[in-house]
Residue frames relative to the residue before (quaternion, step in Angstrom):
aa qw qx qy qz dx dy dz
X 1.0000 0.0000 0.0000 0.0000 0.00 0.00 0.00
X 0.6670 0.5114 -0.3578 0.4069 3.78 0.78 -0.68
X 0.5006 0.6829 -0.2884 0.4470 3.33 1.43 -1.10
X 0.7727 0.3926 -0.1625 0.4715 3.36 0.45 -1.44
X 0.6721 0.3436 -0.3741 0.5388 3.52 0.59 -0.27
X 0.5565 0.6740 -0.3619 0.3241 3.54 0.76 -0.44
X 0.5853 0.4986 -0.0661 0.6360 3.02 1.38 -1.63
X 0.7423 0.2617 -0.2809 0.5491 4.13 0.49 -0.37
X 0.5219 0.4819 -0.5213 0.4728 3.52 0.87 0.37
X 0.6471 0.6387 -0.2396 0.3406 3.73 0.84 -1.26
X 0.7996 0.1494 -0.1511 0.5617 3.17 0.81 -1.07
X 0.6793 -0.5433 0.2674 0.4146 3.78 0.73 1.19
X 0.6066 0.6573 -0.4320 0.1158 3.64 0.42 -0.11
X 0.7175 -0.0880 -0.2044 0.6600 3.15 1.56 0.17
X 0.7702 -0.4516 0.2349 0.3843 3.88 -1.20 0.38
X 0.5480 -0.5559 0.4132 0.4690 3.63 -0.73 -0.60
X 0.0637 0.9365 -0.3419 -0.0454 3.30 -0.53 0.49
X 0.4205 -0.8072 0.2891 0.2968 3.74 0.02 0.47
X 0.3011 -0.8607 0.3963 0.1072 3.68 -0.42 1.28
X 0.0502 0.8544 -0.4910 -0.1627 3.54 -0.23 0.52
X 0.3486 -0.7486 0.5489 0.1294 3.71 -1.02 0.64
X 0.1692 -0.6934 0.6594 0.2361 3.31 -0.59 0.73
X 0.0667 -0.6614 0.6398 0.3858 3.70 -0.86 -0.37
X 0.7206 -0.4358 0.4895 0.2265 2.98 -1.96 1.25
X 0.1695 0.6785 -0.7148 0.0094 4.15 -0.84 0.53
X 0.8079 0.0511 -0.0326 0.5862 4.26 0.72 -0.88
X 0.2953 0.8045 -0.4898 -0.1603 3.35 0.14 0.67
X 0.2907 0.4637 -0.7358 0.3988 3.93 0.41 0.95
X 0.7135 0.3943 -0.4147 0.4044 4.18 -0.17 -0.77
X 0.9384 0.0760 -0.1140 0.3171 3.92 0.56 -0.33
X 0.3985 0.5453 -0.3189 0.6649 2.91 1.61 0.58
X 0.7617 0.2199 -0.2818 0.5404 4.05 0.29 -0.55
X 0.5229 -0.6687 0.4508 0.2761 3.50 -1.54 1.05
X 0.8083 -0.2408 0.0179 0.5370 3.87 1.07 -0.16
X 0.7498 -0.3199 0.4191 0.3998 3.34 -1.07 0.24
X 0.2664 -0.8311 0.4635 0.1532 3.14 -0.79 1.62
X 0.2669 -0.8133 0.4685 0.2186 3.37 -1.14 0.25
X 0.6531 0.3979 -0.1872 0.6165 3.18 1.53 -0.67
X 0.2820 0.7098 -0.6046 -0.2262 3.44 -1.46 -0.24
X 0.8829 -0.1562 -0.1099 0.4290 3.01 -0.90 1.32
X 0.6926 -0.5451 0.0079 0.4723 2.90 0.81 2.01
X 0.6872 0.4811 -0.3991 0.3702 3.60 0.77 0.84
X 0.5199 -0.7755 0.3565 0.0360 3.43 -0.71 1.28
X 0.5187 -0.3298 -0.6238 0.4827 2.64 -0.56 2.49
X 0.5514 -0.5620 0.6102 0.0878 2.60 -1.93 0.47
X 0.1695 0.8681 -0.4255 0.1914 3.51 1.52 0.73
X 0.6407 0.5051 -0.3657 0.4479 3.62 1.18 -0.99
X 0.3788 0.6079 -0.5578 0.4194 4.03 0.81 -0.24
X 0.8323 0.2201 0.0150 0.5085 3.81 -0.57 -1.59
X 0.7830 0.3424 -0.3858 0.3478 3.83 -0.53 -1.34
X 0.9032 0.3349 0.0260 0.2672 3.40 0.46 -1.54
X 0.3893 -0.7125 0.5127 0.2792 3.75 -0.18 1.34
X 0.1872 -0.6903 0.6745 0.1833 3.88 -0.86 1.42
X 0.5071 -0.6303 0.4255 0.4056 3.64 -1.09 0.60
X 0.6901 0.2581 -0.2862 0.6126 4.04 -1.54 0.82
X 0.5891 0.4331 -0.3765 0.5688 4.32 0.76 -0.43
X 0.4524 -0.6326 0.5904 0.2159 3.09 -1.60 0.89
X 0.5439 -0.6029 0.5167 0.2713 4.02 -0.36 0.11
X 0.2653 0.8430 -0.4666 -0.0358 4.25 0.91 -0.15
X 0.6478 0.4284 -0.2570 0.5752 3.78 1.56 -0.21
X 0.3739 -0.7210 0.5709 0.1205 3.46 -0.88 1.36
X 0.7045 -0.4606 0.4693 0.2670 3.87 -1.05 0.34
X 0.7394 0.2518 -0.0144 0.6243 3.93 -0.03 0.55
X 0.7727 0.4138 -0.3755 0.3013 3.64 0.28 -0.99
X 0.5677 -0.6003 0.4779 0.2983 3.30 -1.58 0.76
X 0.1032 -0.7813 0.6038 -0.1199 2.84 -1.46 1.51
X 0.6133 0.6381 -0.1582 0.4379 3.56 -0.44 0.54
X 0.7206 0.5005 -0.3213 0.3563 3.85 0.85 -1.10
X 0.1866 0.8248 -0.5252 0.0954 3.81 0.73 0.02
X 0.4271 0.6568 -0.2793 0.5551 3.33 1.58 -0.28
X 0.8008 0.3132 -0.1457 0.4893 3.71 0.79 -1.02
X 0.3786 0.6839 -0.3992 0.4792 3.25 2.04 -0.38
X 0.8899 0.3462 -0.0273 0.2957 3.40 0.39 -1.52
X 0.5474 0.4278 -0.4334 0.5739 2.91 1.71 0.22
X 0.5261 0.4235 -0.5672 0.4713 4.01 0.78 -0.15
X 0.6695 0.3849 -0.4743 0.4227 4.12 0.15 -0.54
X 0.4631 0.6183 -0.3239 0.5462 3.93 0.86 -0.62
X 0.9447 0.0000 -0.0011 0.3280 3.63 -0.35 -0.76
X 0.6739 0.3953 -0.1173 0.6131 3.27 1.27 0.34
X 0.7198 0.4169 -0.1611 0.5312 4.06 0.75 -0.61
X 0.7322 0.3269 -0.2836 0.5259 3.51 0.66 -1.15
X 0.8170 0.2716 -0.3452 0.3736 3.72 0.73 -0.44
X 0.3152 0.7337 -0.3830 0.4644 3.08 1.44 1.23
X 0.5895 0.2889 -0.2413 0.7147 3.41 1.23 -1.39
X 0.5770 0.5690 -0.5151 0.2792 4.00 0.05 -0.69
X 0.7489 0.4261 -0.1970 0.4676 3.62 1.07 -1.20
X 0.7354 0.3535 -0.2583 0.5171 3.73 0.88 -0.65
X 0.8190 0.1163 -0.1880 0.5294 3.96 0.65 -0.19
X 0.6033 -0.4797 0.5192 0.3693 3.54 -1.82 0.94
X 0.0345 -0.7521 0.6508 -0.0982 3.89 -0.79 1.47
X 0.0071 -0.7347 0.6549 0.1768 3.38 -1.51 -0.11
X 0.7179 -0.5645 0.2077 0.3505 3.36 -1.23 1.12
X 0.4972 0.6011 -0.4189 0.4647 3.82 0.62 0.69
X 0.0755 -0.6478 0.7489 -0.1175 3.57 -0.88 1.66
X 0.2775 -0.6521 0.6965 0.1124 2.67 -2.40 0.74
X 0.1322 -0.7907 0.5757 0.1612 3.35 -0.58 0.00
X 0.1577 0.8724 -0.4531 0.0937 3.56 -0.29 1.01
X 0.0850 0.8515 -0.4933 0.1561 3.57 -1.15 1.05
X 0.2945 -0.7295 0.6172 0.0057 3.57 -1.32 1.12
X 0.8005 0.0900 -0.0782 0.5873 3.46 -0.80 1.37
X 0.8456 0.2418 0.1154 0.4617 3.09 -1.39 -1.57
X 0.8753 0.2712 -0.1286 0.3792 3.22 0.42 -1.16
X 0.0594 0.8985 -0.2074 0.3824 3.08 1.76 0.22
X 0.5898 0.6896 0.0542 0.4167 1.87 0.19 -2.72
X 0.9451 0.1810 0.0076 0.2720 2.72 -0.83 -1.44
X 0.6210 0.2996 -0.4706 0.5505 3.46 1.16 0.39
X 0.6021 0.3862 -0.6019 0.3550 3.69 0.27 0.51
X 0.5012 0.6313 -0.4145 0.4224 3.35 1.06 -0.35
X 0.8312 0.3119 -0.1815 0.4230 3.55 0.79 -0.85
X 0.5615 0.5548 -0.3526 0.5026 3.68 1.91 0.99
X 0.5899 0.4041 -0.3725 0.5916 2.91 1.70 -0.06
X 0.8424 0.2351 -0.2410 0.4207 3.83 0.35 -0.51
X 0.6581 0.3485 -0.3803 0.5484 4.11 1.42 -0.22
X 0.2700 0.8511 -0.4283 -0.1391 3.76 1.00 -0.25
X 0.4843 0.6746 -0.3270 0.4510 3.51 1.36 0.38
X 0.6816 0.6404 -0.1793 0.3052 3.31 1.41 -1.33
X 0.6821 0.1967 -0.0734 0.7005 3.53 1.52 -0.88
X 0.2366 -0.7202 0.5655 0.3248 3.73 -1.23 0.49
X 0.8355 0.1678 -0.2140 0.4775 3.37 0.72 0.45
X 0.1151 -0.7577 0.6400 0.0545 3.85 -0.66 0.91
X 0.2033 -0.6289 0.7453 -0.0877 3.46 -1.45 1.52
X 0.1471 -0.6921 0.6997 -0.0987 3.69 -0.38 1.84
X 0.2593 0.7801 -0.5479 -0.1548 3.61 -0.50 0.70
X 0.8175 -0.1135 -0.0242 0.5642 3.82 -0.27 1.11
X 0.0938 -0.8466 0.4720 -0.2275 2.89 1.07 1.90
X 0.3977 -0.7558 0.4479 0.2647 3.69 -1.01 1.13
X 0.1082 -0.8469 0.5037 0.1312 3.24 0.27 1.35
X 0.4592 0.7255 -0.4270 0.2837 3.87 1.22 -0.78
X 0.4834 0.7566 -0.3596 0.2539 3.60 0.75 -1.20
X 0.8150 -0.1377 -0.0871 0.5560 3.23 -0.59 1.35
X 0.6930 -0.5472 0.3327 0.3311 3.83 0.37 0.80
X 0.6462 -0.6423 0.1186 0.3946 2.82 1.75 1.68
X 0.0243 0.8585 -0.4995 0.1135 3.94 1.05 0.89
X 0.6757 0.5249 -0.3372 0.3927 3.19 1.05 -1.63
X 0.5031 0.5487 -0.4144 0.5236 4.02 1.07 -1.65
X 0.6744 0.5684 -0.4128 0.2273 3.85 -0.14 -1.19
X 0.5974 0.6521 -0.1839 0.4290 2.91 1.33 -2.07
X 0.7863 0.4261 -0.2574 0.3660 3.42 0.35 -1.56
X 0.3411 0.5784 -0.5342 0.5135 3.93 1.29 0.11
X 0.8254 0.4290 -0.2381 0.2795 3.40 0.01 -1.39
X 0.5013 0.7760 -0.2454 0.2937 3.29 1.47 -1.35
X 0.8919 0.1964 0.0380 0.4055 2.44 -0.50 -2.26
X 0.3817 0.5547 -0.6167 0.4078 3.86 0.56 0.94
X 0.6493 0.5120 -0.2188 0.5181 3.83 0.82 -0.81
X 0.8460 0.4195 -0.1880 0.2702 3.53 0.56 -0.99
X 0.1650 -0.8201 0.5122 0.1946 4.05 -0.27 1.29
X 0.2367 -0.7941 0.5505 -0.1015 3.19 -0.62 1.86
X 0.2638 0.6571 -0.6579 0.2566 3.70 1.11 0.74
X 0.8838 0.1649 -0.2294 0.3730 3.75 -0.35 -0.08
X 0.5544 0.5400 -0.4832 0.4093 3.31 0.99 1.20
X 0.3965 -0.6262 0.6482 0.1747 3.30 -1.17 0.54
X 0.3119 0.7657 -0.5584 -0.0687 3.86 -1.34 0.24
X 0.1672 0.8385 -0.5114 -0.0860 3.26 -0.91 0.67
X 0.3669 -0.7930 0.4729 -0.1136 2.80 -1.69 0.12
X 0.1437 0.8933 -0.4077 0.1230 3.48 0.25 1.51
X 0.4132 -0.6809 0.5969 0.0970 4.02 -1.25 0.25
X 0.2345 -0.6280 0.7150 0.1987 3.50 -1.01 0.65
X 0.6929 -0.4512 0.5586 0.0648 2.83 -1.97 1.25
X 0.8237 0.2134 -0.2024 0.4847 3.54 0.64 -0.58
X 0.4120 0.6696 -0.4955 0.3694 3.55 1.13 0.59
X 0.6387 -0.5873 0.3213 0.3794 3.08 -1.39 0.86
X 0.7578 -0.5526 0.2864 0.1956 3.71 -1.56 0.48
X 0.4697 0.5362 -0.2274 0.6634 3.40 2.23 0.02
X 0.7634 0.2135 -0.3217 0.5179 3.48 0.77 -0.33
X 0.7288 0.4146 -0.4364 0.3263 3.41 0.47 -0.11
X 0.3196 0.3207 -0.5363 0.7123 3.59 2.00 0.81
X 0.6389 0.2496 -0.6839 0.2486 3.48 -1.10 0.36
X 0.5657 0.7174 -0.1398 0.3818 3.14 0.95 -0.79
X 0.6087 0.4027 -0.1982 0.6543 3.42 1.33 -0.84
X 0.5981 0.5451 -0.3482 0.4732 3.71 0.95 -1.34
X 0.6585 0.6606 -0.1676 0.3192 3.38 0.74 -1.16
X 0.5509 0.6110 -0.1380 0.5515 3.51 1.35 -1.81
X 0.6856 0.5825 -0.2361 0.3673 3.22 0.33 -1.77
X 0.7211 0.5805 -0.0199 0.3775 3.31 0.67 -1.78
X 0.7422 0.3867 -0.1377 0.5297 3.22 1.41 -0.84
């Protein structure tokens, strides 16, 4: 990603701009909007986190906190931006970017922070999560929400399985 902006800063095609990485330490606890209840329309959703499905890797531990992406974004929200605001020369223009999980979590945070970033880059965003709540959400959302100065997108690999690239379509549609 620096490369590429490096290389589009150089030859004018967009400005310079400063990248910040979080690194990943819990991302079911800050990366997912809440504790699932559903998966794929079956009730609890225990086999997500407690329980090792067979051929499935296990990536959620028993007990651990899942869900707070809400607290994710208020530590970048109230603590990070006036971090870079005080230590580097900024102008009033945020990105908000994410892969998978994190995805996730920036469409989660255009439908419910849509003030917080002026632009949100979903890139094969885990829309499945809890029997697709977030897609639901965005029915409900974006009737309420004035998006003149936001930007969102939102893409899918070709080689993903045939449920996400309909959640994805479901998703498109919706938006």
């Amino acid at each position: 990603m620096i490369g590429l902006v490096r290389y589009l800063s150089d030859y004018g095609v967009c400005p310079p701009f400063i990248i910040v990485s979080i690194e990943e330490v819990n991302p079911a606890r800050d990366m997912f909007p809440f504790k699932p209840e559903y998966s794929r329309g079956t009730r609890p959703a225990t086999a997500w986190y407690d329980k090792k499905e067979e051929n499935e890797l296990r990536v959620y531990r028993p007990g651990e906190k899942i869900g707070e992406a809400d607290k994710y974004l208020s530590f970048i929200e109230t603590e990070l931006f006036p971090f870079i605001e005080k230590n580097y020369r900024t102008v009033p223009y945020k990105i908000f970017c994410g892969h998978s999980k994190g995805g996730l979590c920036v469409t989660h945070a255009f439908l419910l922070h849509t003030n917080m970033f002026n632009a949100y880059i979903a890139l094969n965003p885990s829309l499945y999560w809890d029997d697709g709540l977030v897609m639901k959400a965005a029915e409900e959302k974006l009737a309420g929400l004035n998006l003149k100065h936001s930007f969102f997108y939102f893409d899918i690999g070709g080689n993903e399985t045939p449920s996400t690239i309909g959640d994805a379509f479901t998703f498109a549609q919706t938006i």
